[in-house]
VEXGU-603363 format. One record per residue: residue number from 1; residue in three letters; x, y, z of N, C-alpha, C in turn. Coordinates in nm, 3 decimals, m for minus. Example, Ala and Ser with C-alpha at 12.3 -4.5 7.8 and 13.67 -1.06 7.14 Angstrom:
REM residues 2
TORDREN,1,ALA,1.319,m0.569,0.780,1.230,m0.450,0.780,1.320,m0.330,0.780 .
TORDREN,2,SER,1.285,m0.225,0.708,1.367,m0.106,0.714,1.290,0.003,0.787 .
This chain:
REM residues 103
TORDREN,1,UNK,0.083,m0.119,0.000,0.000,0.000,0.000,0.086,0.124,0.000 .
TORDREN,2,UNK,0.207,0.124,0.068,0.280,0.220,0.086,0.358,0.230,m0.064 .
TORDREN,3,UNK,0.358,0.145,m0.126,0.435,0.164,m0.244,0.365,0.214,m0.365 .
TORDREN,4,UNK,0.222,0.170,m0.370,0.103,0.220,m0.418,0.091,0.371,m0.411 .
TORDREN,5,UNK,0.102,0.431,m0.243,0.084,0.547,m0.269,0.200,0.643,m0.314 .
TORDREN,6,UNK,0.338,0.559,m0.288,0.426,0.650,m0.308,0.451,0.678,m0.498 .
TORDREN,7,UNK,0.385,0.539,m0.561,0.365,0.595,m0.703,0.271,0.655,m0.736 .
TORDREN,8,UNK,0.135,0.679,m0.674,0.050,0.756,m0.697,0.145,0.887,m0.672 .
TORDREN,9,UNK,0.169,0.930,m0.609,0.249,1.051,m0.571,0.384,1.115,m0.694 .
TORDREN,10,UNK,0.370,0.979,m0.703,0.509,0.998,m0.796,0.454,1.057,m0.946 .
TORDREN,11,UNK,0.326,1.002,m0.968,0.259,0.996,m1.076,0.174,1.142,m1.128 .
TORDREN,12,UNK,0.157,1.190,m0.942,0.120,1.328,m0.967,0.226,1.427,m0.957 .
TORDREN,13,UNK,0.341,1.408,m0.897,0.417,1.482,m0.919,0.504,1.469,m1.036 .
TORDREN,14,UNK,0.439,1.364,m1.147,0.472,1.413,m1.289,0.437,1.485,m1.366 .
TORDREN,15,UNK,0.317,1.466,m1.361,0.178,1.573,m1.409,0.217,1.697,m1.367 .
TORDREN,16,UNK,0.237,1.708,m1.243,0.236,1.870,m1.198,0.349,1.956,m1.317 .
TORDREN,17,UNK,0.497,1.819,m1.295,0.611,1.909,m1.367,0.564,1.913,m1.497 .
TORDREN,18,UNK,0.479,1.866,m1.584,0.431,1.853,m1.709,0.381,1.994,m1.745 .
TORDREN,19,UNK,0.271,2.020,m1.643,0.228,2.132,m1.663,0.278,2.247,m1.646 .
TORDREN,20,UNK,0.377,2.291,m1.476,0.444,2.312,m1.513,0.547,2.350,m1.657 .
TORDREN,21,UNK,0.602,2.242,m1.696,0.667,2.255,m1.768,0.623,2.369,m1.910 .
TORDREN,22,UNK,0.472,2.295,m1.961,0.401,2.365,m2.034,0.394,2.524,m2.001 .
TORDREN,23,UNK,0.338,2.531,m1.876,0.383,2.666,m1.876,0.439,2.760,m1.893 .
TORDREN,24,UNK,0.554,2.707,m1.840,0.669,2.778,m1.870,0.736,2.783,m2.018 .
TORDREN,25,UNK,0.688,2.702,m2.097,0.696,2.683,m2.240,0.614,2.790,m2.268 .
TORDREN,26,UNK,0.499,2.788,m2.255,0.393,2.903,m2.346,0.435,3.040,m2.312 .
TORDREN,27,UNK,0.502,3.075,m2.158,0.506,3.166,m2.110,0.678,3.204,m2.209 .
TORDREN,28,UNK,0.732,3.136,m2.250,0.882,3.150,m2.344,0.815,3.190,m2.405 .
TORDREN,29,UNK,0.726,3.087,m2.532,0.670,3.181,m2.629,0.608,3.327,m2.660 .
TORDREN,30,UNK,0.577,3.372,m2.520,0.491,3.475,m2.560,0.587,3.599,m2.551 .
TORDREN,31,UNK,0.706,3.543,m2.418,0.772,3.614,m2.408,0.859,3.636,m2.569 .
TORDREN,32,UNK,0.898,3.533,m2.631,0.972,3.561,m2.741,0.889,3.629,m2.838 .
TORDREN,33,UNK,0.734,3.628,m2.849,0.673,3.701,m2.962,0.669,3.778,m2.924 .
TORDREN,34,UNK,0.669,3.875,m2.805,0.663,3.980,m2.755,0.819,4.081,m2.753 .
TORDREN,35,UNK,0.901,3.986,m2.775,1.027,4.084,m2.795,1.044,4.045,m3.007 .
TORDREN,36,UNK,0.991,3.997,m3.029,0.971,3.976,m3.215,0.905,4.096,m3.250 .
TORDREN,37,UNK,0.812,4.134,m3.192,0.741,4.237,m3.201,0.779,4.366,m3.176 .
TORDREN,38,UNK,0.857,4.413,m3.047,0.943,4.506,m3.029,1.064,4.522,m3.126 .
TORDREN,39,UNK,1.073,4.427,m3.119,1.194,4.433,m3.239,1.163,4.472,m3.394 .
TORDREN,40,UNK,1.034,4.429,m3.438,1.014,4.513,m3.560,0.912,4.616,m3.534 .
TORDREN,41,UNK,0.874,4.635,m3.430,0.839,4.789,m3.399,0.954,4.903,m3.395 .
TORDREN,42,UNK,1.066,4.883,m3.326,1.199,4.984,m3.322,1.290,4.960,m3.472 .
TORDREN,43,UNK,1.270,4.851,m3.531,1.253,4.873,m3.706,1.215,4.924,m3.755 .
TORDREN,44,UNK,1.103,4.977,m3.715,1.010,5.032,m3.854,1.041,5.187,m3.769 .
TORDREN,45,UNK,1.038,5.205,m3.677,1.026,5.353,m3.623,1.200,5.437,m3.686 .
TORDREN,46,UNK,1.262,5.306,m3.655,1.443,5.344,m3.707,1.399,5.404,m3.843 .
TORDREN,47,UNK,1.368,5.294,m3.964,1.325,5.296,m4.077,1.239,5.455,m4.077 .
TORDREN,48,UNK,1.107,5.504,m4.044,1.100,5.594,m4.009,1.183,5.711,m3.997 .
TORDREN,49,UNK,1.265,5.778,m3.928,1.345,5.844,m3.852,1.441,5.845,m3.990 .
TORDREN,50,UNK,1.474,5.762,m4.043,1.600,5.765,m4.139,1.542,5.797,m4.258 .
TORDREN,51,UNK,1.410,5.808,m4.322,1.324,5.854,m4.418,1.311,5.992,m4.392 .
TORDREN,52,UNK,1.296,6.033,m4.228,1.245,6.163,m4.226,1.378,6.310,m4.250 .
TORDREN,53,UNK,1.433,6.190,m4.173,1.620,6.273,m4.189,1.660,6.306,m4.332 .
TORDREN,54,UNK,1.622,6.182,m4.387,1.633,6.183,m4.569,1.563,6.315,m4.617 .
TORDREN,55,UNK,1.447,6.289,m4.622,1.340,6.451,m4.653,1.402,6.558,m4.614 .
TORDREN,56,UNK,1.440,6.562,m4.422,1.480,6.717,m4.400,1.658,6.730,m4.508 .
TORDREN,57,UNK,1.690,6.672,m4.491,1.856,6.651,m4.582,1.812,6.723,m4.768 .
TORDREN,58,UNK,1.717,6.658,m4.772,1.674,6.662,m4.954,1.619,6.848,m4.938 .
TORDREN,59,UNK,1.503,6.832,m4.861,1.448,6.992,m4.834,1.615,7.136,m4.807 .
TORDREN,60,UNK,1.656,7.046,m4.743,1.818,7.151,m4.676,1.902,7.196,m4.811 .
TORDREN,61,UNK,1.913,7.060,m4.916,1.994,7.046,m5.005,1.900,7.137,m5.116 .
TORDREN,62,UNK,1.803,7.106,m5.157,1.713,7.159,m5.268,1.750,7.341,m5.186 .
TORDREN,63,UNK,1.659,7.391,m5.073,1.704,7.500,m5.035,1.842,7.592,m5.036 .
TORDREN,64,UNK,1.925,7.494,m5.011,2.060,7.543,m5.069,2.076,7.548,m5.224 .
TORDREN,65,UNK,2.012,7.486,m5.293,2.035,7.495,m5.469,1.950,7.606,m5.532 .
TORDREN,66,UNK,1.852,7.609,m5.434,1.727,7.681,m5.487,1.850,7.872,m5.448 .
TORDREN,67,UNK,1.915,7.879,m5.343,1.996,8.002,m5.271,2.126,8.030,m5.390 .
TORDREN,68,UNK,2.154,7.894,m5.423,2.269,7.920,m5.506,2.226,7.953,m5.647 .
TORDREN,69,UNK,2.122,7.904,m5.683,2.008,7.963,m5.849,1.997,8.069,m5.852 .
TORDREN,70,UNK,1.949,8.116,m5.729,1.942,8.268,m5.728,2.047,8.363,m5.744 .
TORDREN,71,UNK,2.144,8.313,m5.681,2.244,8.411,m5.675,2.283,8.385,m5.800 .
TORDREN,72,UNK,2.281,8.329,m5.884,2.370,8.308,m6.007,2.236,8.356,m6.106 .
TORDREN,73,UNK,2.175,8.393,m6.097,2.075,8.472,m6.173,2.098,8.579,m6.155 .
TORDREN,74,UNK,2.106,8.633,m6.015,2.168,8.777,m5.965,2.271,8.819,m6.063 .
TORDREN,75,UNK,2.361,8.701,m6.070,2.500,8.733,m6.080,2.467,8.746,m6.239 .
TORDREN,76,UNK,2.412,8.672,m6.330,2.377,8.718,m6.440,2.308,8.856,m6.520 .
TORDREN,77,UNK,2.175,8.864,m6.381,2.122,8.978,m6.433,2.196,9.083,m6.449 .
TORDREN,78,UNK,2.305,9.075,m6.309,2.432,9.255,m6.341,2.499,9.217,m6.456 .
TORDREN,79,UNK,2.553,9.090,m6.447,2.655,9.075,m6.589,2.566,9.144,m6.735 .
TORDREN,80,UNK,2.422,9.122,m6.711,2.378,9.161,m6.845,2.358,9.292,m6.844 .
TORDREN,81,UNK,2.303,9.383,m6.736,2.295,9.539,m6.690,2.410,9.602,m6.713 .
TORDREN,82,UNK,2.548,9.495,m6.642,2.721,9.568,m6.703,2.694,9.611,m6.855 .
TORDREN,83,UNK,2.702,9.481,m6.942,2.728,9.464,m7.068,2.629,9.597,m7.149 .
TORDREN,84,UNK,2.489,9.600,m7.071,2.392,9.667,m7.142,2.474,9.835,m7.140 .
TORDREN,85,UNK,2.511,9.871,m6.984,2.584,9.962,m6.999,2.700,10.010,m7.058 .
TORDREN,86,UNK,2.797,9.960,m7.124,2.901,9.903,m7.152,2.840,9.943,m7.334 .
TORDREN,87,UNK,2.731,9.896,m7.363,2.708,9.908,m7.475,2.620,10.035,m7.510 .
TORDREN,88,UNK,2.564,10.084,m7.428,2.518,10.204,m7.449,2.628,10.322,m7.447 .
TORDREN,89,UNK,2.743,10.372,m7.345,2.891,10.425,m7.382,2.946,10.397,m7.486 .
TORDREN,90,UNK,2.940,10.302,m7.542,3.064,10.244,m7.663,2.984,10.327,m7.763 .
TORDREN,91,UNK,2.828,10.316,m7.804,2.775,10.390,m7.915,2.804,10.533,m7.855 .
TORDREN,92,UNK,2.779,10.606,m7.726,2.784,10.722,m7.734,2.899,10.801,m7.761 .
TORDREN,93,UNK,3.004,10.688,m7.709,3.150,10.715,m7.766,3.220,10.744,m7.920 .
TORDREN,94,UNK,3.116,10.644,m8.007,3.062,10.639,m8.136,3.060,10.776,m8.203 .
TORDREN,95,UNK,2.898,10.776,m8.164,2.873,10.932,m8.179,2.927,10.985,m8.196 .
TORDREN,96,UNK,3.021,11.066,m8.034,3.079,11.180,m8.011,3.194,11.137,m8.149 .
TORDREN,97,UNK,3.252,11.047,m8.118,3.395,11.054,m8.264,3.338,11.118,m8.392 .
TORDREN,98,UNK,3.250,11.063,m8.422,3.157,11.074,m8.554,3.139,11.216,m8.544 .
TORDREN,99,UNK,3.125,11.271,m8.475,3.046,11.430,m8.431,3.178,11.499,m8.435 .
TORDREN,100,UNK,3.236,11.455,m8.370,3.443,11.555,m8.377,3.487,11.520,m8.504 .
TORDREN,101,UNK,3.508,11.414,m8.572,3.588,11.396,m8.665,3.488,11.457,m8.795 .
TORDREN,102,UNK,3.329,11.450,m8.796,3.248,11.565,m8.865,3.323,11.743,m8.855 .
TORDREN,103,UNK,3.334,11.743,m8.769,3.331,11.929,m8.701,3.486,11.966,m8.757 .
């Protein structure tokens, strides 16, 4: 009888570690889907963050091209205002010869 109960005993304290055991199995799993999940959550937010950096970088860069267009339009428009002036003297210079070497 005593040996009876000591395998009954034995028999439930297999079961117990079984379940146990299970437990602690499901409780791994959830724990591991739960850091699977963090892990492509701080992926996608990285991913994120490195798109947005991209944009402000592209916006910074375009703004700087858009600063340097200008100025080189600037820099054109006098070059053409020089030249325009430049060419209005040369005829009046014209003239006047034409007008002295007349007289």
């Amino acid at each position: 009888a005593v040996l009876a109960c000591l395998a009954q005993a034995a028999r439930i304290d297999h079961s117990l570690a079984e379940v146990a055991y299970d437990d602690a199995k499901r409780d791994a799993d959830k724990a591991l889907t739960l850091l699977l999940d963090a892990a492509k959550h701080a992926a996608e937010q990285q991913e994120t963050a490195e798109k947005a950096a991209a944009r402000r970088k592209a916006t910074e860069e375009e703004t700087a091209a858009g600063r340097a267009a200008d100025a080189l339009l600037t820099k054109v428009a006098e070059a053409a205002e020089a030249q325009h002036k430049a060419l209005i003297r040369e005829r009046q210079f014209k003239a006047k010869n034409k007008a002295n070497q007349a007289a």
